[in-house]
Residue frames as qw, qx, qy, qz and C-alpha x, y, z in Angstrom:
[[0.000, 0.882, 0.472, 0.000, 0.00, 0.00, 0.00],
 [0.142, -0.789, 0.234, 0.550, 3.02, 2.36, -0.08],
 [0.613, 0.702, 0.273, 0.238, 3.09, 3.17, -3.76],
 [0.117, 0.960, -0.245, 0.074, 6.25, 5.95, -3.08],
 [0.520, 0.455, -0.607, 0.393, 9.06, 3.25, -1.70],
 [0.275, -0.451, 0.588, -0.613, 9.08, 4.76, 1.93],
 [0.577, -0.262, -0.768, -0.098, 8.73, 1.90, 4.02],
 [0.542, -0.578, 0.010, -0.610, 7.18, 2.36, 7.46],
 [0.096, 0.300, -0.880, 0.356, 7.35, 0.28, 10.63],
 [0.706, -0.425, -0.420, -0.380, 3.87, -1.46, 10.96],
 [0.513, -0.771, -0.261, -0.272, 2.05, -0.47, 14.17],
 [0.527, 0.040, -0.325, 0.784, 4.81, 1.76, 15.53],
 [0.376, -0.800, -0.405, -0.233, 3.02, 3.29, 18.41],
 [0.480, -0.790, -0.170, 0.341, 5.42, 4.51, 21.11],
 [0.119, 0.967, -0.220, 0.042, 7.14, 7.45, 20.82],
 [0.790, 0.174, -0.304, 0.504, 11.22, 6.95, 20.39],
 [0.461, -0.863, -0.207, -0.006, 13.71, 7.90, 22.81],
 [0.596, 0.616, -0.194, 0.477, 15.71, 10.49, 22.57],
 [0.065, 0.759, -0.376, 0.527, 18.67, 11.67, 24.91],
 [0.700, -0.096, -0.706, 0.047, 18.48, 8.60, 26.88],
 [0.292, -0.401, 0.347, -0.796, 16.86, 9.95, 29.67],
 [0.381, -0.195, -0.897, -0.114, 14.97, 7.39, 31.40],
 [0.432, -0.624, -0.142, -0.635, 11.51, 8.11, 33.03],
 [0.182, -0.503, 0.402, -0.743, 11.23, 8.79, 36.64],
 [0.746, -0.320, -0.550, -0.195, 11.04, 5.96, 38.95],
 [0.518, -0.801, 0.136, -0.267, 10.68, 6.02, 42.78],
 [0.204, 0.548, -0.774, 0.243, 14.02, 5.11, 44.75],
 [0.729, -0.377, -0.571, -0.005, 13.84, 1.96, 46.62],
 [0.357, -0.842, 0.188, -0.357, 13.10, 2.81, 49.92],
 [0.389, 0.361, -0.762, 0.372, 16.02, 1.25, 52.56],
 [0.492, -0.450, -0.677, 0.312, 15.42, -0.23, 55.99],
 [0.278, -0.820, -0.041, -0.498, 13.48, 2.60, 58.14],
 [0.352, 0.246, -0.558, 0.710, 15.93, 3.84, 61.01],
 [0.505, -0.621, -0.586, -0.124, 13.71, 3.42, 63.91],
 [0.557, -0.395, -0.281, 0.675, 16.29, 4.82, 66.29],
 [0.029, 0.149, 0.216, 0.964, 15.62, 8.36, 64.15],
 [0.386, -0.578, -0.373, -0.615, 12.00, 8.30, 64.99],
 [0.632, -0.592, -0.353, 0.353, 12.60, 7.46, 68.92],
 [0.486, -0.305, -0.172, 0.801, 15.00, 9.77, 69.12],
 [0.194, -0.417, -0.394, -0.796, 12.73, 12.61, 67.27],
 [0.505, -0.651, -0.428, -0.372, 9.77, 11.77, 69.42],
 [0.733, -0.321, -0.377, 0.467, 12.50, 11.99, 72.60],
 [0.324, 0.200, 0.111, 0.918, 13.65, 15.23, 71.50],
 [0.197, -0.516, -0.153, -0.820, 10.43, 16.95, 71.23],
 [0.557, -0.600, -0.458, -0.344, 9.13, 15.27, 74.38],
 [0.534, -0.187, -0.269, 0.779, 12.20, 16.32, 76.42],
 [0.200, 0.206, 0.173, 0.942, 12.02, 19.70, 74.74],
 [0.382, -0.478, -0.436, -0.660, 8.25, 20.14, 75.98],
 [0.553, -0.748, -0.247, -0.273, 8.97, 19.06, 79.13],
 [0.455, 0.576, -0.154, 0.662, 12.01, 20.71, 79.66],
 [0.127, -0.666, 0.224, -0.700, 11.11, 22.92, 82.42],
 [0.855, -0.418, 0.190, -0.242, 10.79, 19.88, 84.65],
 [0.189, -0.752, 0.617, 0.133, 13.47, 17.65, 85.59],
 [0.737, 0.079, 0.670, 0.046, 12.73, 14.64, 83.45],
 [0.443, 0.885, -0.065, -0.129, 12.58, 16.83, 80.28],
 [0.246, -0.811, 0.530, 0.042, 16.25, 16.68, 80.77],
 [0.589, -0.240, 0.771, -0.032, 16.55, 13.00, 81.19],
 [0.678, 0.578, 0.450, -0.061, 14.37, 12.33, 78.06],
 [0.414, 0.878, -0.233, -0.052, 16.67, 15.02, 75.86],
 [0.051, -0.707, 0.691, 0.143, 19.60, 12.84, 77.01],
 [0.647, 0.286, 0.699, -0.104, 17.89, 9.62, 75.96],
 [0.500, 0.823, 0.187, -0.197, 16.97, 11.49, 72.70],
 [0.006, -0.933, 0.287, 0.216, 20.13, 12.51, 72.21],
 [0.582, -0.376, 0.720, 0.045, 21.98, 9.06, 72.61],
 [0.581, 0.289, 0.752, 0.114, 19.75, 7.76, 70.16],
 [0.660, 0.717, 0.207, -0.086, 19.81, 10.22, 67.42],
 [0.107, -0.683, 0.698, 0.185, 23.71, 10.48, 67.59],
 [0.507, -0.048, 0.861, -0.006, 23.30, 6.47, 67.06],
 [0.618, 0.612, 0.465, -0.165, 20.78, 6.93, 64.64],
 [0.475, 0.815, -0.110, -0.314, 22.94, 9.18, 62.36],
 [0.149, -0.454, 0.849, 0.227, 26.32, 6.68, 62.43],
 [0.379, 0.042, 0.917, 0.115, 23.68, 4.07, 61.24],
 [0.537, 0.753, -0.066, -0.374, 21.97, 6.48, 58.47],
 [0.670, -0.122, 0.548, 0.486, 25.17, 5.62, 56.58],
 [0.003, -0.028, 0.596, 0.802, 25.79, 5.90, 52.55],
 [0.124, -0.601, -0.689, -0.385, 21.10, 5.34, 52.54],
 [0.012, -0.154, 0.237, -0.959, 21.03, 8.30, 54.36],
 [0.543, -0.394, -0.637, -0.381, 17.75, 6.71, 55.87],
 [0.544, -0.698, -0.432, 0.171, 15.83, 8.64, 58.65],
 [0.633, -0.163, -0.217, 0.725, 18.62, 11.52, 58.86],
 [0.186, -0.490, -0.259, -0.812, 16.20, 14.20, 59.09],
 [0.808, -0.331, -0.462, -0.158, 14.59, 12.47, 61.79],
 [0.753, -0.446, -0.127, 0.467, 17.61, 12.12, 63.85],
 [0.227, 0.315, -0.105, 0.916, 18.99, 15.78, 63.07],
 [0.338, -0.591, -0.251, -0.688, 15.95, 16.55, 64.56],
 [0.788, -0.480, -0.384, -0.039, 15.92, 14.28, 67.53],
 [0.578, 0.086, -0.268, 0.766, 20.11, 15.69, 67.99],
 [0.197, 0.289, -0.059, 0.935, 18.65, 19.03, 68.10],
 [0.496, -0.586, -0.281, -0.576, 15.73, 18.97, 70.03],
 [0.825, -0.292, -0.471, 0.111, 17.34, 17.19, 72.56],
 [0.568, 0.204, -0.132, 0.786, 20.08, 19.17, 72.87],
 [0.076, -0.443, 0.109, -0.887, 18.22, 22.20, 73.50],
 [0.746, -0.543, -0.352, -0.154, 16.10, 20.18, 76.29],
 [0.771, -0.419, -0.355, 0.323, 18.76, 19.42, 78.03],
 [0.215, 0.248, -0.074, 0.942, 20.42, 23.08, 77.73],
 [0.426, -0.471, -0.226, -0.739, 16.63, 24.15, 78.79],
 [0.839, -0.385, -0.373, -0.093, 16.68, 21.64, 81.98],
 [0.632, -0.192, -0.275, 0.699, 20.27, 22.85, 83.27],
 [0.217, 0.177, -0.307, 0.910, 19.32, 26.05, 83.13],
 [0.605, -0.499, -0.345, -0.515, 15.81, 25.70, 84.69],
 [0.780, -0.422, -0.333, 0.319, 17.71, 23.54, 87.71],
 [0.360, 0.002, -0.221, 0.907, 20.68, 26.65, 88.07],
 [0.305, -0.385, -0.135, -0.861, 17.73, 29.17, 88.25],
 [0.796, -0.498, -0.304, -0.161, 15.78, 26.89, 91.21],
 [0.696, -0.095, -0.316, 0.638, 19.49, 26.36, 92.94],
 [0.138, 0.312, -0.153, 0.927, 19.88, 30.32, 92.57],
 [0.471, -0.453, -0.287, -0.700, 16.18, 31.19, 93.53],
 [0.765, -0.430, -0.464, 0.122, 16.53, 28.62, 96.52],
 [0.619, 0.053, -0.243, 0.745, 19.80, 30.12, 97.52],
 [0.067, 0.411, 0.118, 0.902, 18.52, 33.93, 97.38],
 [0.584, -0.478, -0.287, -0.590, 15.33, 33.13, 99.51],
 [0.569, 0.104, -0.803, 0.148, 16.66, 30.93, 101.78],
 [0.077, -0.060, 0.465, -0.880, 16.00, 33.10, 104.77],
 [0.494, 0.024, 0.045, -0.868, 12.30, 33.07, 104.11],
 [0.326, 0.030, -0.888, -0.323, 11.51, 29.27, 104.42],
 [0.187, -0.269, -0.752, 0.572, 9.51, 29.84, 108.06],
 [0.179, -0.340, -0.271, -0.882, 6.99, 32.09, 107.08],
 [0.173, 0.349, 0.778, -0.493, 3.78, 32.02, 109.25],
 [0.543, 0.590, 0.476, -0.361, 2.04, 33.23, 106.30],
 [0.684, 0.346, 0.385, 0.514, 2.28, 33.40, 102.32],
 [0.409, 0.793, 0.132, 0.432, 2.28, 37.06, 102.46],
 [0.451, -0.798, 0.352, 0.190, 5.48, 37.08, 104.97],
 [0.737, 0.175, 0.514, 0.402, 6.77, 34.34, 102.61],
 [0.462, 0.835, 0.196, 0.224, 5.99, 37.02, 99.79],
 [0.033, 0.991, -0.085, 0.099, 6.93, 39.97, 101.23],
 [0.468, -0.652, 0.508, 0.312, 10.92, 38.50, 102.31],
 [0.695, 0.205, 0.470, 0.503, 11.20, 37.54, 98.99],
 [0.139, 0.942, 0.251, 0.171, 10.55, 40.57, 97.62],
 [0.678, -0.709, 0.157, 0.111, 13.33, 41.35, 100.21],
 [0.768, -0.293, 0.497, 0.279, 15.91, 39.08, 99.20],
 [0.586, 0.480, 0.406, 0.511, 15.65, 39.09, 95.64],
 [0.331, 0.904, 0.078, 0.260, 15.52, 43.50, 95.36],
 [0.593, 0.208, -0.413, 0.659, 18.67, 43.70, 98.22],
 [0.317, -0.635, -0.084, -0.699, 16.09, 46.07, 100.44]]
């Protein structure tokens, strides 16, 4: 049915490819780094309760384990978002928990006089004392 020569490729349907690009396929995912999501969920729950003294304990828990978590991210860099997060949230717990305890130590120290009150607004008023130097 070609009366001009040209021959054709019967039922050539997909487009050719050029520049040998090759379409877009998802990476396989690697083993999930559990020790990045503990140490995430340690982080923020230190970091939230921070101003108590378990906050503290929990950011150094957190901490352990996203240090651990990033040596075992490796070359699949799997979960190391996660555990930057868990490094840094901890961290600042436990920076937020040492100085929450030195501020109670000081605040104890400063008042100390005024632990005998016979009422809260003798209690008040020697703090008030202590802390302006009056």
């Amino acid at each position: 049915m070609n009366t001009q020569g040209t021959q054709m490729p019967p039922y050539h349907t997909a487009p050719a490819r050029t520049g040998g690009t090759v379409p877009h396929r998802p990476h396989p995912q690697g083993p999930k780094n559990r020790l990045a999501g503990a140490a995430m969920v340690l982080g923020v729950t230190g970091l939230g309760t921070s101003v108590f003294f378990f906050g503290g304990l929990l950011g150094l828990v957190g901490l352990v384990l996203g240090i651990s978590a990033l040596v075992r991210s490796g070359p699949t860099r799997s979960g190391r978002g996660k555990a930057i997060t868990g490094v840094v949230t901890s961290a600042v717990a436990i920076v937020v928990a040492v100085l929450v305890a030195f501020f109670m130590v000081w605040y104890a120290n400063e008042t100390q006089k005024c632990y005998q009150p016979d009422s809260f607004q003798q209690y008040e008023q020697c703090v008030r004392q202590q802390l302006t130097g009056n």
